[in-house]
C-alpha positions in Angstrom: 18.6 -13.6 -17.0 17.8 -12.1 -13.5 21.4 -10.8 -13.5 20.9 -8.7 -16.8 17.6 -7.9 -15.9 19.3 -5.8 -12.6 22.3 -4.8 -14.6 20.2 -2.9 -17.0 18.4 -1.3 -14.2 20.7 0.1 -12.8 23.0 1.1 -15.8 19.5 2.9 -16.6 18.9 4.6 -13.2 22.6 5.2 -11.6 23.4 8.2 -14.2 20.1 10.2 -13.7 18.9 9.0 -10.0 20.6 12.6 -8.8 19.6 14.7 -11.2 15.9 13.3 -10.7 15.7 14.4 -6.9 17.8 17.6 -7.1 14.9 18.2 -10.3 12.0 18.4 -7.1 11.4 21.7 -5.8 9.6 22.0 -2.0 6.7 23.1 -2.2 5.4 26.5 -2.0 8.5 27.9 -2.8 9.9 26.8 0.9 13.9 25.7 1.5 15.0 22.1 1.2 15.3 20.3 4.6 18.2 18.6 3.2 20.8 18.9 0.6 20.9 16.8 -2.4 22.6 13.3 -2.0 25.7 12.8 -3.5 25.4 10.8 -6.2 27.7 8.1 -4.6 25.5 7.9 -2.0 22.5 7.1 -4.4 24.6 5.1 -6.4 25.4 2.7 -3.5 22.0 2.6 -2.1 20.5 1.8 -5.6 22.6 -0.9 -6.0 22.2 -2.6 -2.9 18.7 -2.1 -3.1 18.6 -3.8 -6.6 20.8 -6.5 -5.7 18.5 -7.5 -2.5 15.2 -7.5 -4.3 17.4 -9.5 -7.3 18.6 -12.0 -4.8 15.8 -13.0 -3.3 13.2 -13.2 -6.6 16.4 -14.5 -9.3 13.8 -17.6 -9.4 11.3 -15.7 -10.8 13.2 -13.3 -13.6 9.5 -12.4 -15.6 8.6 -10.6 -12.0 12.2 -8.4 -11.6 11.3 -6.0 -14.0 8.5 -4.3 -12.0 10.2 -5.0 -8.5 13.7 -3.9 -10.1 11.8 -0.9 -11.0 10.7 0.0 -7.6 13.8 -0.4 -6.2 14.9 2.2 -8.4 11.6 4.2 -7.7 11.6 3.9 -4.0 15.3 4.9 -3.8 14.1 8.1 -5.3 10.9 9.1 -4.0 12.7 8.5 -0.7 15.4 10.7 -0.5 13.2 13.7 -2.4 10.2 13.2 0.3 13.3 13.5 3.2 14.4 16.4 1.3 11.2 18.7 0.2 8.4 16.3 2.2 7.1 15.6 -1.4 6.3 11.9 -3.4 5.7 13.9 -6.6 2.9 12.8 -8.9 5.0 13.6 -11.7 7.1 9.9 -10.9 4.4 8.1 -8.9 1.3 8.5 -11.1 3.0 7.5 -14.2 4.4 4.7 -12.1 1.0 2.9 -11.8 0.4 2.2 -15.7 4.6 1.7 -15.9 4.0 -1.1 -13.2 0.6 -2.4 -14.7 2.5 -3.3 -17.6 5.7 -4.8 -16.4 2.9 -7.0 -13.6 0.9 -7.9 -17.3 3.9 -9.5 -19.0 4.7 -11.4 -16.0 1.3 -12.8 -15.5 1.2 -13.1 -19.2 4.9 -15.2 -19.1 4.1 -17.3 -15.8 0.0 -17.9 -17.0 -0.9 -16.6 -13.1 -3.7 -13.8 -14.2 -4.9 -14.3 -10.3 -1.7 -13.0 -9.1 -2.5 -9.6 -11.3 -5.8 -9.4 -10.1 -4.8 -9.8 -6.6 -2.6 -6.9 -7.0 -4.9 -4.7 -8.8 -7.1 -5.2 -5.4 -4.7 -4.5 -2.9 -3.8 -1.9 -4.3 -7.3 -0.4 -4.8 -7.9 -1.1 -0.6 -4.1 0.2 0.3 -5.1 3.2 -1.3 -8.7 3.6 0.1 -7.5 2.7 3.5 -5.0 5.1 3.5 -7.3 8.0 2.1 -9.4 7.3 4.9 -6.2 8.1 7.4 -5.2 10.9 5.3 -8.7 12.5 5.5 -8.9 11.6 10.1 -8.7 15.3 11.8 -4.7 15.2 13.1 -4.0 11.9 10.6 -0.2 12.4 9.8 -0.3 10.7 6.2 -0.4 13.4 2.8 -2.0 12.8 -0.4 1.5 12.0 -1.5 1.3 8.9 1.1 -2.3 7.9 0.1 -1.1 7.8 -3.8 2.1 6.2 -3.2 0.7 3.4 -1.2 -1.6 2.5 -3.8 1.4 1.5 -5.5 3.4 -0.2 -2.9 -0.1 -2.5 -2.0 -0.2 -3.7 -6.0 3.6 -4.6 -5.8 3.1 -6.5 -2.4 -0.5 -7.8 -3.2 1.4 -9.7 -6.1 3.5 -12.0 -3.4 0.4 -12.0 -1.6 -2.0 -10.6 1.3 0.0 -11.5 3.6 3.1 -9.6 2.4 0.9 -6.3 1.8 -0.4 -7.0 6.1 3.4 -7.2 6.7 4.8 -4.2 4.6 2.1 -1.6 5.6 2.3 -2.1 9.2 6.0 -2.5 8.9 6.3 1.0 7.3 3.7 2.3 10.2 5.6 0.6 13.0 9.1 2.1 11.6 7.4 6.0 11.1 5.4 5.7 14.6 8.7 4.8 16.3 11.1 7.3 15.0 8.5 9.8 15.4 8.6 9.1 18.9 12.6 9.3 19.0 12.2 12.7 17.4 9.8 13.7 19.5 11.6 12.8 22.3 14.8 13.8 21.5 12.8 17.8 20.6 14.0 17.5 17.0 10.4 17.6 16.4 7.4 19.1 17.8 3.7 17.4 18.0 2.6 19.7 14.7 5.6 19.1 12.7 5.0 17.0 9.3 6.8 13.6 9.1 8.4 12.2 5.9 6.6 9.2 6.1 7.3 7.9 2.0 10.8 6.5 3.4 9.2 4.3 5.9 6.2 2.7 3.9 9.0 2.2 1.1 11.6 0.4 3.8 8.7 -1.5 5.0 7.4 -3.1 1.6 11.3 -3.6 0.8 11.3 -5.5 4.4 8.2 -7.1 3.2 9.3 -8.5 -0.4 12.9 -9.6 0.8 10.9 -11.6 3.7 7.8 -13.2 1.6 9.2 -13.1 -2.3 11.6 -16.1 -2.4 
């Protein structure tokens, strides 16, 4: 079951994942920083995320769907906010209803309602703790940030609050110190904007691979 459940994921994803971040403009009409991935390059990196996340939780094939999904999702958002600095609402918005409902019929097949109200929480405090970063004088998370990591806390506050300690500050620890590299290397200066959807995606991956088996 956990092995269809991945399969169909990513017979679902792999044909459109390229069209989907070449379809996200930059903002105010600026340049890309990066060219589009080759779709062999999202291919591969969609598939290996999927088949981590399906290795570790194959016990537990009522929770794959919503963690398949955001595989899929994170795979996504990460390579358009490296390429334009954008987590568009247009796929992360939706994402929360799309995720409330895969999390229902889990809790709904498994009988563990306590696990979806734990993740409605974290969620909630993710995203209130990160809007209160966002909204610090300097602070170097976006709105984009704020409204994505409301997402990532529900998906980790389901293994628990442990996992959503461990994949926030993973994410942090992972932007703060390649920020530093860049900033030491003068690929970046002290003003510049970093991408930081890639790392708070790595570090709830880091976070469900270490605490979802």
């Amino acid at each position: 079951m956990s092995v269809v459940v991945a399969l169909v994921a990513l017979v679902v994803a792999l044909p459109v994942g390229r069209r989907v971040v070449a379809g996200v403009p930059a903002a105010g009409g600026e340049a890309p920083r990066r060219p589009v991935p080759a779709a062999w390059v999202l291919g591969v990196v969609t598939v290996v995320g999927v088949g981590a996340v399906t290795a570790v939780l194959w016990r537990h094939p009522a929770w794959l769907p919503a963690y398949d999904y955001l595989a899929v999702l994170g795979v996504w958002l990460a390579a358009i906010d490296l390429r334009v600095h954008r987590l568009p609402d247009q796929l992360v918005l939706p994402s929360y209803p799309v995720l409330a409902v895969l999390f229902g019929f889990a809790a709904l097949v498994e009988g563990d309602a306590g696990r979806l109200a734990r993740g409605a929480v974290a969620g909630a405090v993710c995203w209130l703790a990160f809007l209160a970063l966002h909204r610090l004088p300097g602070g170097g998370f976006g709105r984009g940030d704020v409204k994505l990591v409301g997402l990532l806390g529900a998906g980790l506050g389901w293994l628990g609050w442990g996992c959503v300690v461990l994949g926030l500050f993973a994410g942090v620890v992972l932007g703060g110190v390649v920020a530093l590299g860049l900033l030491a290397a003068r690929r970046v200066g002290r003003r510049d904007r970093l991408a930081y959807g890639p790392f708070l995606l790595a570090g709830t991956l880091i976070a469900v691979l270490a605490g979802g088996g």
